[in-house]
N, CA and C atoms as an extended XYZ file, in Angstrom:
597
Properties=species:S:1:pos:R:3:atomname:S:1:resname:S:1:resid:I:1 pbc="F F F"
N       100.555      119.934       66.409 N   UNK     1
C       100.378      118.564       65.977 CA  UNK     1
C       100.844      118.479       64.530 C   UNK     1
N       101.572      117.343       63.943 N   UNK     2
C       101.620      116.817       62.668 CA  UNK     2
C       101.553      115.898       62.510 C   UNK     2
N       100.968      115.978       61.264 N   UNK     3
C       100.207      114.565       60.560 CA  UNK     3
C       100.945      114.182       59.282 C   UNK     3
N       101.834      113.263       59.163 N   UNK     4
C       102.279      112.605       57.892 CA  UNK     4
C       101.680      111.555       57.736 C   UNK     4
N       101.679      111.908       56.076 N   UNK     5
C       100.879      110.698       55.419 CA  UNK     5
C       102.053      110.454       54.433 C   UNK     5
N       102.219      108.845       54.239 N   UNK     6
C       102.872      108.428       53.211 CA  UNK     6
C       101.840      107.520       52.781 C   UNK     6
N       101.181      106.960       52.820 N   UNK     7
C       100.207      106.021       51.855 CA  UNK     7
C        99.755      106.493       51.021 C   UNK     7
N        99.696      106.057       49.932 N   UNK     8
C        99.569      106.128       48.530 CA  UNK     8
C        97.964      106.379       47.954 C   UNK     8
N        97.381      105.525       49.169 N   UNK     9
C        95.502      105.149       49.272 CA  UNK     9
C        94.884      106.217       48.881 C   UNK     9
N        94.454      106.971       48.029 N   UNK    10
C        93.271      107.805       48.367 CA  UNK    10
C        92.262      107.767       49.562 C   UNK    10
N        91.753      106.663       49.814 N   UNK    11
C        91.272      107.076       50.788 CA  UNK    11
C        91.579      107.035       51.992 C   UNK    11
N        92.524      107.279       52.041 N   UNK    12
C        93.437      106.771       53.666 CA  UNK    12
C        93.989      108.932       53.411 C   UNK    12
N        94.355      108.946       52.458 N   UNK    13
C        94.347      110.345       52.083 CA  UNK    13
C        93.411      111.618       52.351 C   UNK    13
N        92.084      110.867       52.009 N   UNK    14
C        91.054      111.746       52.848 CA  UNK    14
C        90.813      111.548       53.577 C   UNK    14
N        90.774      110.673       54.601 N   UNK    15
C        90.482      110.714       55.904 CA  UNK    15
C        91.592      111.372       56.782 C   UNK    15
N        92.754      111.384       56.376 N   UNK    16
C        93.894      112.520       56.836 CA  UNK    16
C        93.379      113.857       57.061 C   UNK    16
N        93.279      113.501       55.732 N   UNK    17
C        93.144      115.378       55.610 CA  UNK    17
C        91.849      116.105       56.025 C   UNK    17
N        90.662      114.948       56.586 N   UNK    18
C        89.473      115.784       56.847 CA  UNK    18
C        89.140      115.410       58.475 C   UNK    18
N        90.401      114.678       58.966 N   UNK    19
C        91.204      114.861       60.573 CA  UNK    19
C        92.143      116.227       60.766 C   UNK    19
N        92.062      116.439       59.939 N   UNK    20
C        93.861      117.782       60.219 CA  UNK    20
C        92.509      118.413       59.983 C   UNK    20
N        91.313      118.753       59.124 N   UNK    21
C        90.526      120.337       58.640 CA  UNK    21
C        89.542      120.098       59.848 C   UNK    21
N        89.477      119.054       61.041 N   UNK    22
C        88.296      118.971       61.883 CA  UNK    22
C        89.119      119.620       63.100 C   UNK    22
N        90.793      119.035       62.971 N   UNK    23
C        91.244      120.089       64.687 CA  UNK    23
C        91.480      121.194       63.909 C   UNK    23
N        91.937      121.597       62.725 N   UNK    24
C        91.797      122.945       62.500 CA  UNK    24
C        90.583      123.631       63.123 C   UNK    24
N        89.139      122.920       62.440 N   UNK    25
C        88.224      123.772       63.181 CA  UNK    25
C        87.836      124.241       64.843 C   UNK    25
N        88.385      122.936       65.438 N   UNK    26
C        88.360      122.823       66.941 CA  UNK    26
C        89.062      124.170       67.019 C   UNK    26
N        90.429      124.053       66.640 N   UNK    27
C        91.411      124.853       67.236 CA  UNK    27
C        90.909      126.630       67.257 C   UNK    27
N        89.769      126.644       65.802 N   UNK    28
C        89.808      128.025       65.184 CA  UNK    28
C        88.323      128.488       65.919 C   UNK    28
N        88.024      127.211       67.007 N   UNK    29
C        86.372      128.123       67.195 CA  UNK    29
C        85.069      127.701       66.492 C   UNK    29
N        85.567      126.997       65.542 N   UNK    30
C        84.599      126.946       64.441 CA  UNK    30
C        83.971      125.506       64.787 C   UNK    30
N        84.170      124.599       65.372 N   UNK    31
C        82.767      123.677       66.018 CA  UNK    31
C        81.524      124.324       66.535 C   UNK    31
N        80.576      123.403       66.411 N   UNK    32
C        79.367      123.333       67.386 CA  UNK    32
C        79.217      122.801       68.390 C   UNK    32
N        80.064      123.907       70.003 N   UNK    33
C        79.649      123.094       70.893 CA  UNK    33
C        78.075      122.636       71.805 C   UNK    33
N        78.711      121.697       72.550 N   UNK    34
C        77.174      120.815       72.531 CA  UNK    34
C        77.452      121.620       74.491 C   UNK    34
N        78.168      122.445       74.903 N   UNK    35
C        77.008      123.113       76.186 CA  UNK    35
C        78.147      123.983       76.049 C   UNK    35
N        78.273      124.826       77.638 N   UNK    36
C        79.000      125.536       77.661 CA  UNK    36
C        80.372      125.378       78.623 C   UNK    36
N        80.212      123.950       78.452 N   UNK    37
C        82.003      123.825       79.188 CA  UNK    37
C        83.112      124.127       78.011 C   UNK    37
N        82.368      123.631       76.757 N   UNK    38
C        83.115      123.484       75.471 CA  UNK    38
C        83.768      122.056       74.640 C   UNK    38
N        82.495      121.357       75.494 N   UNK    39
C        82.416      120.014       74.445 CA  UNK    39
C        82.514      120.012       73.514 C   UNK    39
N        82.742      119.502       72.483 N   UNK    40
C        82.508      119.850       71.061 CA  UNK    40
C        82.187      117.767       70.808 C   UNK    40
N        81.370      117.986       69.873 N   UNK    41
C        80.521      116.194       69.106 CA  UNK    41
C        82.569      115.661       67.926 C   UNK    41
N        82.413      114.670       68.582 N   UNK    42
C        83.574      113.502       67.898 CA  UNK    42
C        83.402      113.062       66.565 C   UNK    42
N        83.494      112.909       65.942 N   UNK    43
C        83.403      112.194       64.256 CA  UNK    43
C        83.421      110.463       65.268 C   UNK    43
N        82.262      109.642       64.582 N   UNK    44
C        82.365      108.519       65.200 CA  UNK    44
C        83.035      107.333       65.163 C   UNK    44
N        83.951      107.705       63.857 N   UNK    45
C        85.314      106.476       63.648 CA  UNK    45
C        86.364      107.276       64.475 C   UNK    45
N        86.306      108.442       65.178 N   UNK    46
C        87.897      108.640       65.896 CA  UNK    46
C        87.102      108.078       67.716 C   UNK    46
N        86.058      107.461       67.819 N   UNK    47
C        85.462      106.748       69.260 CA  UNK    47
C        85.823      105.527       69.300 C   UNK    47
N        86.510      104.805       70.321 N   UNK    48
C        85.717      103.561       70.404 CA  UNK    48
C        85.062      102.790       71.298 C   UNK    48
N        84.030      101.860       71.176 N   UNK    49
C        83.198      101.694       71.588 CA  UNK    49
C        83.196      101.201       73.286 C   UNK    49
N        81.929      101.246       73.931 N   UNK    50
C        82.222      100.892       74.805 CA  UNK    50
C        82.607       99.531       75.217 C   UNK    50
N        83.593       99.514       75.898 N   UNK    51
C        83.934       97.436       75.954 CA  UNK    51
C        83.946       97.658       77.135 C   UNK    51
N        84.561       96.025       77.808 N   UNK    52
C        84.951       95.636       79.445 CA  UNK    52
C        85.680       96.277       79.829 C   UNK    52
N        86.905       96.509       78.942 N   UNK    53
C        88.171       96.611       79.569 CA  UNK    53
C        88.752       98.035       78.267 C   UNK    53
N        88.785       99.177       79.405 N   UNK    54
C        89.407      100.252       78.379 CA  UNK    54
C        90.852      100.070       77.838 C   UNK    54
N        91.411      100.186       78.915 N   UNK    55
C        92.740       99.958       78.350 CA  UNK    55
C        93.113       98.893       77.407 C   UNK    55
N        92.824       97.856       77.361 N   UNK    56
C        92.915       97.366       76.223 CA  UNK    56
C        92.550       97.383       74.833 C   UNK    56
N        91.016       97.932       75.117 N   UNK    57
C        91.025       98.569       73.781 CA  UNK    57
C        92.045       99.540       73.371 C   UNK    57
N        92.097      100.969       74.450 N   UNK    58
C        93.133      101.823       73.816 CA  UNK    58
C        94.176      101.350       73.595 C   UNK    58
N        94.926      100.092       74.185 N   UNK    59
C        96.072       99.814       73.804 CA  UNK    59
C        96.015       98.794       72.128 C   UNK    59
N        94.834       98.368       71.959 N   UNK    60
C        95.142       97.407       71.331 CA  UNK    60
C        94.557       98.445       70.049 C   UNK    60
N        93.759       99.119       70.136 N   UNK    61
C        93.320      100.359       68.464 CA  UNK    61
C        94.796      100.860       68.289 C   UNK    61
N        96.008      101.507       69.615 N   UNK    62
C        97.026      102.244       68.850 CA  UNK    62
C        98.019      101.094       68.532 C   UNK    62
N        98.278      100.253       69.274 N   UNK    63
C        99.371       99.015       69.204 CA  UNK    63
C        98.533       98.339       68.414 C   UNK    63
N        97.811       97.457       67.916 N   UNK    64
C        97.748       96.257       67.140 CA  UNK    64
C        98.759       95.408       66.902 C   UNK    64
N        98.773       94.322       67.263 N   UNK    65
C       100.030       93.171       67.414 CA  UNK    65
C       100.498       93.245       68.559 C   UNK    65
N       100.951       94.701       69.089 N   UNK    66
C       101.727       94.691       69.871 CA  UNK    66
C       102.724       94.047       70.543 C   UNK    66
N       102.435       92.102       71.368 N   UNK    67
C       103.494       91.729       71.343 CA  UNK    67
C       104.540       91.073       70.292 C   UNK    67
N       104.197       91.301       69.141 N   UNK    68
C       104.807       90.486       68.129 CA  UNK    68
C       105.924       91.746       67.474 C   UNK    68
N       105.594       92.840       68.043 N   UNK    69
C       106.096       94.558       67.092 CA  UNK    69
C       106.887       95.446       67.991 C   UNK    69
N       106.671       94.882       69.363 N   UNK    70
C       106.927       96.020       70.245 CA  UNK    70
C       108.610       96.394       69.750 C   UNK    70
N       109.269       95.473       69.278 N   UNK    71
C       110.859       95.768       69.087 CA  UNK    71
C       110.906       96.108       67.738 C   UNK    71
N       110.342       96.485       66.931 N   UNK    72
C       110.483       97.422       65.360 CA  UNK    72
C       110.258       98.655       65.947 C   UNK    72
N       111.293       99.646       65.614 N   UNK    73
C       111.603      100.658       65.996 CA  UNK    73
C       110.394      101.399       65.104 C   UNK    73
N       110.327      101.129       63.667 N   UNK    74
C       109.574      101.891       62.892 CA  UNK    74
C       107.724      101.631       63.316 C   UNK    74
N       107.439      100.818       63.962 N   UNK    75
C       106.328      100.429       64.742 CA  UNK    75
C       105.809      101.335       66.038 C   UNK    75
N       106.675      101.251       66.786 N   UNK    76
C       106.908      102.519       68.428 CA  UNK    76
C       107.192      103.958       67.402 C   UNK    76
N       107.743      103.897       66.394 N   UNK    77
C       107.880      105.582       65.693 CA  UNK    77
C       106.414      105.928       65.796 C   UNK    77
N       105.547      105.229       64.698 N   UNK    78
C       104.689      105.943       64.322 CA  UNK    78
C       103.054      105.816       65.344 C   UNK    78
N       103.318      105.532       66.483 N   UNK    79
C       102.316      105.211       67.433 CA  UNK    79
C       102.577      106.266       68.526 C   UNK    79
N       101.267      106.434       69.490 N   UNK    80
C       101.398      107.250       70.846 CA  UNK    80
C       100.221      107.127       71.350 C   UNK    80
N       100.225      107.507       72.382 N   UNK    81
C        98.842      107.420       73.267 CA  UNK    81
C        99.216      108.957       74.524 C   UNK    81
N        98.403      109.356       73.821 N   UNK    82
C        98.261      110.795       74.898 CA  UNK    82
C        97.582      110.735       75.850 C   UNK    82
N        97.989      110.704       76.810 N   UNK    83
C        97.280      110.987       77.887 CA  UNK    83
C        96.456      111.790       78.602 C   UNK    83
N        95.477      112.212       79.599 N   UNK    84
C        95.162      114.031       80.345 CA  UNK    84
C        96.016      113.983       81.614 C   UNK    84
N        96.241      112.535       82.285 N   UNK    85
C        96.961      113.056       83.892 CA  UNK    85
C        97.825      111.794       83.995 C   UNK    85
N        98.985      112.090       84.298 N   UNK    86
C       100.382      111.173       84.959 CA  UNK    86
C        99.733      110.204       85.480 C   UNK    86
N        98.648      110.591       86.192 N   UNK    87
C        98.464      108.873       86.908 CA  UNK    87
C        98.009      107.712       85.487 C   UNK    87
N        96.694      108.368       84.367 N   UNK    88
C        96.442      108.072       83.820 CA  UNK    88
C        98.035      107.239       82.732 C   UNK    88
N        98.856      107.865       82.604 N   UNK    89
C        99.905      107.180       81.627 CA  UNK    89
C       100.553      106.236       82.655 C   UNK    89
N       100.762      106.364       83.929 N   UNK    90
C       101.411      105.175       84.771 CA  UNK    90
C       100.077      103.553       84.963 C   UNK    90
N        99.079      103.824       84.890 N   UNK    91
C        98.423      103.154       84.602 CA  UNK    91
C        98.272      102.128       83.196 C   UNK    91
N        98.230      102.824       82.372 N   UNK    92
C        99.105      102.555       80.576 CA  UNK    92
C        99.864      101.771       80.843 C   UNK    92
N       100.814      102.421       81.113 N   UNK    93
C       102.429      101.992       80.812 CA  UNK    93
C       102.733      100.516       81.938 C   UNK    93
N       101.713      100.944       83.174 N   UNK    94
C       101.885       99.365       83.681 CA  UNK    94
C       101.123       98.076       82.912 C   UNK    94
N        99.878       98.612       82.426 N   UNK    95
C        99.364       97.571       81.582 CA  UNK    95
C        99.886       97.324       79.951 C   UNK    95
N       100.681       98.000       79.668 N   UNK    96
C       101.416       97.459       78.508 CA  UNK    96
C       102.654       96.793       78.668 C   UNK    96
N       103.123       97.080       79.700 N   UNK    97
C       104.436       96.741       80.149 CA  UNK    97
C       104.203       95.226       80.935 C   UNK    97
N       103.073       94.728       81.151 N   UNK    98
C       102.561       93.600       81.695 CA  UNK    98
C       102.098       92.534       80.490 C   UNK    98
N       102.102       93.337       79.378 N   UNK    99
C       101.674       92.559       77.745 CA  UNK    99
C       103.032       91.848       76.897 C   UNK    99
N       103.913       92.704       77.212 N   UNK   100
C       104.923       92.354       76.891 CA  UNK   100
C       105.725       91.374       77.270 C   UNK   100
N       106.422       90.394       76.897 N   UNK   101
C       107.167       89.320       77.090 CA  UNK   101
C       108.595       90.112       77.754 C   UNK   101
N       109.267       89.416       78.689 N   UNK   102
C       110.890       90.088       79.216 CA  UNK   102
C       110.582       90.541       80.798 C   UNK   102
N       111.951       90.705       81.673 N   UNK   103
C       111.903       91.077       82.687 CA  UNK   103
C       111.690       92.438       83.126 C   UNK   103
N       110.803       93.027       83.693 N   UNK   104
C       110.960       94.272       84.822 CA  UNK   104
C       112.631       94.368       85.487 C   UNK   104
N       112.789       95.876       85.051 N   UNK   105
C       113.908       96.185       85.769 CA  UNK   105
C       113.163       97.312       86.432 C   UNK   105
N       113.412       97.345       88.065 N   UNK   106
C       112.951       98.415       88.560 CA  UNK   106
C       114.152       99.793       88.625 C   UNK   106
N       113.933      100.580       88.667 N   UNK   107
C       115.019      101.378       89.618 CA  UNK   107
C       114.533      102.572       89.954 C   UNK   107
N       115.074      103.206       91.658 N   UNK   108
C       114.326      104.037       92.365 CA  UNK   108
C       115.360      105.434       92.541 C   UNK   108
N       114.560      105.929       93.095 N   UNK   109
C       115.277      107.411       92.809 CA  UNK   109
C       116.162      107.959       94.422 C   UNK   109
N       116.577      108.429       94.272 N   UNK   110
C       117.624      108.659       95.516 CA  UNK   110
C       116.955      109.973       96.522 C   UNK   110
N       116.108      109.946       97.485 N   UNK   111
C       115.603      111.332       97.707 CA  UNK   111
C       116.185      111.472       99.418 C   UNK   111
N       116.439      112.694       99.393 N   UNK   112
C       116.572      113.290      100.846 CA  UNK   112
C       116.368      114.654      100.937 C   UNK   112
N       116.423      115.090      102.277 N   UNK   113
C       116.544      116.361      101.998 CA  UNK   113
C       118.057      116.852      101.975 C   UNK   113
N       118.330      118.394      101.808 N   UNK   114
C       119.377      119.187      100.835 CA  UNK   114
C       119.990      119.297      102.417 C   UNK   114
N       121.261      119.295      102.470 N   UNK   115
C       122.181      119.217      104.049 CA  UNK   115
C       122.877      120.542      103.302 C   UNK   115
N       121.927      121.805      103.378 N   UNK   116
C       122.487      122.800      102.826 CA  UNK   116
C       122.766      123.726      104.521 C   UNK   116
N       123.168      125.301      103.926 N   UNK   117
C       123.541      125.711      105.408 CA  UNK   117
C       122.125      125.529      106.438 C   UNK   117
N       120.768      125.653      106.021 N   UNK   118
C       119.728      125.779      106.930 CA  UNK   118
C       119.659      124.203      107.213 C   UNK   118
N       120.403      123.533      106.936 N   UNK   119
C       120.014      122.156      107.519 CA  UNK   119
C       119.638      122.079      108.952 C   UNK   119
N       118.619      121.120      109.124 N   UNK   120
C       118.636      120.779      111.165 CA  UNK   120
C       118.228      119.431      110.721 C   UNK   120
N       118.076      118.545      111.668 N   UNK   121
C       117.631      117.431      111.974 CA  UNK   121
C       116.065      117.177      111.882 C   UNK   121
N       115.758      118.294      112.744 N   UNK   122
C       113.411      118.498      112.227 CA  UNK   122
C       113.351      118.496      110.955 C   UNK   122
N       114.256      119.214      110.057 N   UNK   123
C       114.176      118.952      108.508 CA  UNK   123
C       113.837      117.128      108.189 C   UNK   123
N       114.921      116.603      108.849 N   UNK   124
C       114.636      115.039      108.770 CA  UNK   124
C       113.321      114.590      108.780 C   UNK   124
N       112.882      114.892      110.247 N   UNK   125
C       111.417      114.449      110.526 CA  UNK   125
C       110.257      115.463      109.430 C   UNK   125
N       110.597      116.140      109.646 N   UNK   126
C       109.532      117.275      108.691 CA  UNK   126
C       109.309      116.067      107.489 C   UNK   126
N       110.319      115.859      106.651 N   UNK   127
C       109.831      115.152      105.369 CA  UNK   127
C       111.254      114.362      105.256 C   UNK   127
N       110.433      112.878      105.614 N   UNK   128
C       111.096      111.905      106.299 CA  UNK   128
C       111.464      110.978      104.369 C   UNK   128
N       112.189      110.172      104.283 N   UNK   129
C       112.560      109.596      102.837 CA  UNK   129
C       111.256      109.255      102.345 C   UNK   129
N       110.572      108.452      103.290 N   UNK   130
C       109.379      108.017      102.562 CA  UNK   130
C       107.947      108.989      102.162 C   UNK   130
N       108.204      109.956      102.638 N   UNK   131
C       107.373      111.030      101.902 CA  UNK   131
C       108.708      111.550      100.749 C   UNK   131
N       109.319      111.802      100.937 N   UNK   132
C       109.687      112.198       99.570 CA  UNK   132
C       109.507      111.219       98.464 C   UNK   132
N       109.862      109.944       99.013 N   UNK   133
C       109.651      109.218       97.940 CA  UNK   133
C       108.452      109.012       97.077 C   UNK   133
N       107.364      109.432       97.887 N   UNK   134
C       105.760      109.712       97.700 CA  UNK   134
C       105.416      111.011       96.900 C   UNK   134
N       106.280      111.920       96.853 N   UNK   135
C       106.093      113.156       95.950 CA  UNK   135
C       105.433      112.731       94.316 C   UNK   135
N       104.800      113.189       94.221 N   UNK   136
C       104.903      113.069       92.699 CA  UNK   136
C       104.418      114.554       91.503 C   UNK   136
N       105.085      114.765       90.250 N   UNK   137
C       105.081      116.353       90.239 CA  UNK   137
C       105.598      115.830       88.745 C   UNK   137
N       104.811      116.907       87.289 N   UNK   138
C       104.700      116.742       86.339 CA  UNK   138
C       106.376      116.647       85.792 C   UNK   138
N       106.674      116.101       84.909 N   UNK   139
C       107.901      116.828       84.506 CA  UNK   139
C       108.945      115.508       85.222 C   UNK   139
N       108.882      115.234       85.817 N   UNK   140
C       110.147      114.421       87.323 CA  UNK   140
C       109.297      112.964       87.027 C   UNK   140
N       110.156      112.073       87.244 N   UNK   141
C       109.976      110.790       86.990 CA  UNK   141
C       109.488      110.513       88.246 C   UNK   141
N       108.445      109.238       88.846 N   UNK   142
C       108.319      108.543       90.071 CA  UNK   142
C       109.538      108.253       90.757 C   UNK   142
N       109.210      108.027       92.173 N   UNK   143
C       110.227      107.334       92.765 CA  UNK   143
C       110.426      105.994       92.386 C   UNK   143
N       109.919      104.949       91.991 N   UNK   144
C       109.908      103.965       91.447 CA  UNK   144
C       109.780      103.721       89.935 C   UNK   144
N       110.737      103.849       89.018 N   UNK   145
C       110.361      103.619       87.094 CA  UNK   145
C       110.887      102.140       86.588 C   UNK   145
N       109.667      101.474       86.130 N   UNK   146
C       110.059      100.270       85.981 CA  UNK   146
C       109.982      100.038       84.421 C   UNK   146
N       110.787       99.432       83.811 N   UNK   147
C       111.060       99.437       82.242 CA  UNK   147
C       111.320       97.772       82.664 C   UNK   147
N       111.443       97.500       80.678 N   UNK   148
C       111.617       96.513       80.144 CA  UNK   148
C       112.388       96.589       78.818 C   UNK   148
N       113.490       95.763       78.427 N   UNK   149
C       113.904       95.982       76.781 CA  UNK   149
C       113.123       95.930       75.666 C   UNK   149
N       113.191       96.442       74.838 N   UNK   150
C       112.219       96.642       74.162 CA  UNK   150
C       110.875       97.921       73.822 C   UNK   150
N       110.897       98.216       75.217 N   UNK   151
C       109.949       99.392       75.476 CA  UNK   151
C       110.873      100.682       74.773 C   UNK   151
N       109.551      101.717       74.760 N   UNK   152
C       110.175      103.289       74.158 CA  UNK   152
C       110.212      103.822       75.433 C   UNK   152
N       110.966      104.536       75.644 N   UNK   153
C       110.993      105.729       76.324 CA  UNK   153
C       111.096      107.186       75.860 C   UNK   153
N       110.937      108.313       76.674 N   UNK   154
C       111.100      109.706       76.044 CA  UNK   154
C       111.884      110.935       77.074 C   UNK   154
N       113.048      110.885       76.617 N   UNK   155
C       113.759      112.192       77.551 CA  UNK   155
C       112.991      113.359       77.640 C   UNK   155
N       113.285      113.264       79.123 N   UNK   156
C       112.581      114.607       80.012 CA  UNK   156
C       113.168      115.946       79.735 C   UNK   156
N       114.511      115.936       79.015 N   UNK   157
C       115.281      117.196       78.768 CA  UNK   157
C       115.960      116.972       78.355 C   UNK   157
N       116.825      118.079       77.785 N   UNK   158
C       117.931      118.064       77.015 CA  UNK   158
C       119.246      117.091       77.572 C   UNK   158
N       119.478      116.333       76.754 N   UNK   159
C       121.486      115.930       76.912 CA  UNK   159
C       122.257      116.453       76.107 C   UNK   159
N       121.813      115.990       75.246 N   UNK   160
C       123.380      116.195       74.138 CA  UNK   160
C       122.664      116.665       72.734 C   UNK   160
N       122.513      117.364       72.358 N   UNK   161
C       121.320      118.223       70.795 CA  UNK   161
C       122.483      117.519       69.494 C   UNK   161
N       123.082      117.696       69.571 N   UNK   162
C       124.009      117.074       68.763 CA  UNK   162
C       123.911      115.563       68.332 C   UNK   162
N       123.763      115.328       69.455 N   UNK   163
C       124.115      113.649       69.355 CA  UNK   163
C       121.820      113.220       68.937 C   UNK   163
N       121.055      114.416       69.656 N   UNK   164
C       120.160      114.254       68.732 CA  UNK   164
C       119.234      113.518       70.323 C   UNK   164
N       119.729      114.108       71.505 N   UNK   165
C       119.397      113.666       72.765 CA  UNK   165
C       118.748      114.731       73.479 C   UNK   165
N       117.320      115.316       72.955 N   UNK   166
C       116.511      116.114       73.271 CA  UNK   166
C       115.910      115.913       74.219 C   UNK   166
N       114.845      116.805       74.832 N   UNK   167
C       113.455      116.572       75.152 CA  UNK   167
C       112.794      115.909       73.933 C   UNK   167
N       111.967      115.463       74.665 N   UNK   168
C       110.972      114.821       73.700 CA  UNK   168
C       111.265      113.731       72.584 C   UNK   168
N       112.723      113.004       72.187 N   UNK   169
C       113.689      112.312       72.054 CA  UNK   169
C       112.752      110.819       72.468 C   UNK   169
N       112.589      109.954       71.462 N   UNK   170
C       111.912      108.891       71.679 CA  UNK   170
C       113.144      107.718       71.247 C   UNK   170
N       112.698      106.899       72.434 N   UNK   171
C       114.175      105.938       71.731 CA  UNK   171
C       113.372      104.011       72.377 C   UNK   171
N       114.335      103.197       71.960 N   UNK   172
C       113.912      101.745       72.454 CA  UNK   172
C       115.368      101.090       73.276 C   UNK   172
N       114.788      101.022       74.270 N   UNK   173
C       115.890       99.901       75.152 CA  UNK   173
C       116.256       98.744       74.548 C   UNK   173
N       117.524       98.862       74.517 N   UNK   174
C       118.215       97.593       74.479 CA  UNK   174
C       118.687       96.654       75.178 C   UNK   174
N       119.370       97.450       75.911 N   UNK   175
C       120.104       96.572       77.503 CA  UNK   175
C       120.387       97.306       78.707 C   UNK   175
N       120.280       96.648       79.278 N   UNK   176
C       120.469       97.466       80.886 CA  UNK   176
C       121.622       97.278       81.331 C   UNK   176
N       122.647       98.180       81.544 N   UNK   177
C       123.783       97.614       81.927 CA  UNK   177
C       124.218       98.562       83.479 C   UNK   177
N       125.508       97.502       83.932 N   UNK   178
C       125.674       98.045       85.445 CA  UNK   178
C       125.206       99.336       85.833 C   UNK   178
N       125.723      100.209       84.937 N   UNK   179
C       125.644      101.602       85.504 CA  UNK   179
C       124.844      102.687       84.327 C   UNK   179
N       124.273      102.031       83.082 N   UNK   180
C       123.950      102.576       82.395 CA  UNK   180
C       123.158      101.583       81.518 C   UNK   180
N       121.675      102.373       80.525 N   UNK   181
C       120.718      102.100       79.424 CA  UNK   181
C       121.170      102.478       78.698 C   UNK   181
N       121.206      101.382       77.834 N   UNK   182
C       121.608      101.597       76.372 CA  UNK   182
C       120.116      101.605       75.547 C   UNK   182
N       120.140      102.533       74.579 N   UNK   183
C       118.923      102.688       73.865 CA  UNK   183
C       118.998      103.476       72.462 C   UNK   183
N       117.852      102.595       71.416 N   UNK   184
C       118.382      103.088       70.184 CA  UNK   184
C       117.096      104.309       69.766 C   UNK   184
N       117.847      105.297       69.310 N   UNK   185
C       116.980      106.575       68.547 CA  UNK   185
C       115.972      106.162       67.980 C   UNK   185
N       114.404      106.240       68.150 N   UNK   186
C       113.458      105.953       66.992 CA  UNK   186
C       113.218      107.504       66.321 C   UNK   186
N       113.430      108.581       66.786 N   UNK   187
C       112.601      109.381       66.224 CA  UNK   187
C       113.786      110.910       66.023 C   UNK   187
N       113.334      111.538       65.219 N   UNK   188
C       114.479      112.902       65.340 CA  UNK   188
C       115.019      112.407       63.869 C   UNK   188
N       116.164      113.303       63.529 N   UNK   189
C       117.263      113.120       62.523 CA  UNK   189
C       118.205      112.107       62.923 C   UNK   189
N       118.488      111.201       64.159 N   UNK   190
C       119.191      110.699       64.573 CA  UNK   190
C       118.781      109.614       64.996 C   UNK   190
N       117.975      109.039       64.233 N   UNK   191
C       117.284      107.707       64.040 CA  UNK   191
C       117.758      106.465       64.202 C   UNK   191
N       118.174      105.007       64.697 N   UNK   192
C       119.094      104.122       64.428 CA  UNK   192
C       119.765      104.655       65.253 C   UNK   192
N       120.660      105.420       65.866 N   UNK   193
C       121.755      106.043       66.681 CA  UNK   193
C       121.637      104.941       68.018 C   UNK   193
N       122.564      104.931       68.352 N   UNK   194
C       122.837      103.955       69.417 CA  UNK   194
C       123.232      105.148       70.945 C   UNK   194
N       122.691      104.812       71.645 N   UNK   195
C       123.256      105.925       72.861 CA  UNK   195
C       123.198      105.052       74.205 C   UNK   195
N       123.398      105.928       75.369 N   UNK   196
C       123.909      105.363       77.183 CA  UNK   196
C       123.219      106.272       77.453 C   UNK   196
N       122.557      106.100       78.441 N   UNK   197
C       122.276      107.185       79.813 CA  UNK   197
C       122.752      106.411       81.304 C   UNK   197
N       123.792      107.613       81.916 N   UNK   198
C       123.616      106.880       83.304 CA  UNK   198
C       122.197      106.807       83.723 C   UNK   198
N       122.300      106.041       84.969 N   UNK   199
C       120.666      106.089       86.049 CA  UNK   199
C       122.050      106.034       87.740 C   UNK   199
């Protein structure tokens, strides 16, 4: 994890820095956990409270404004929401993506099975399109990924290191075009950069 601070605040300064010396301690052992799964007690400004509706709180403590910001690149830089399980971020990402002003573009993924030499036809029935299309597995996008302009996205792997088109490579849609997303760099040395991905 890293933590940059540019504010000037003192006290925006210590509360940095006595967030970075509290996962230090997590990390080093050095909490008091509260049983033996390995709970460890929260500092009570990193909670928030219980409301109606979670997701909105979580969306609205890391986004604030949100629909008025979602297209400042330097806004989507310095924000995230971590998730524990894929279903949990497709859940997110549909309710933020429902906050936002602009059209849903869907697009689905192409699945069959491999017409390699062991091919037969029971292969067909064995695992028919619509179970594949039903797979779902860390790492691999859904069969169904629905975006909007404006939104961030984050490459699953390497393209181009050069051009600054990593894993982990955070960028904002611009336009959707016939055969390709256009999307601009928020994060990396290659910031502002304008790029394509086929789909």
């Amino acid at each position: 994890m890293r933590l940059n601070s540019v504010s000037k605040d003192q006290a925006e300064h210590q509360k940095t820095a006595e967030f970075a010396e509290w996962i230090l301690r997590i990390g080093n052992g050095d909490t008091i956990l509260l049983d033996e799964k390995g709970w460890v007690s929260m500092p009570s400004d990193l909670l928030l409270q219980k409301g109606d509706d979670p997701k909105a709180q979580i969306v609205d403590s890391t986004y604030p404004g949100l629909q008025y910001n979602c297209c400042k690149p330097k806004y989507l830089e310095e924000r995230a929401i971590l998730c524990p399980t894929n279903d949990d971020v497709n859940e997110l990402n549909e309710y933020i993506m429902d906050q936002i002003q602009g059209d849903k573009v869907t697009y689905l993924s192409h699945d069959s099975v491999s017409k390699s030499m062991s091919y037969s036809h029971e292969m067909e029935m064995l695992y028919p399109t619509e179970f594949l299309n039903s797979l779902k597995h860390p790492g691999i996008p859904n069969h169904q990924l629905k975006l909007k302009v404006g939104l961030p996205v984050m490459l699953l792997r390497n393209i181009n290191q050069n051009a600054g088109l990593c894993n982990g490579t955070r960028m904002r849609i611009t336009r959707f075009g016939k055969r390709v997303i256009e999307a601009e760099i928020i994060t990396g040395t290659h910031i502002g950069d304008m790029c394509s991905s086929p789909y």
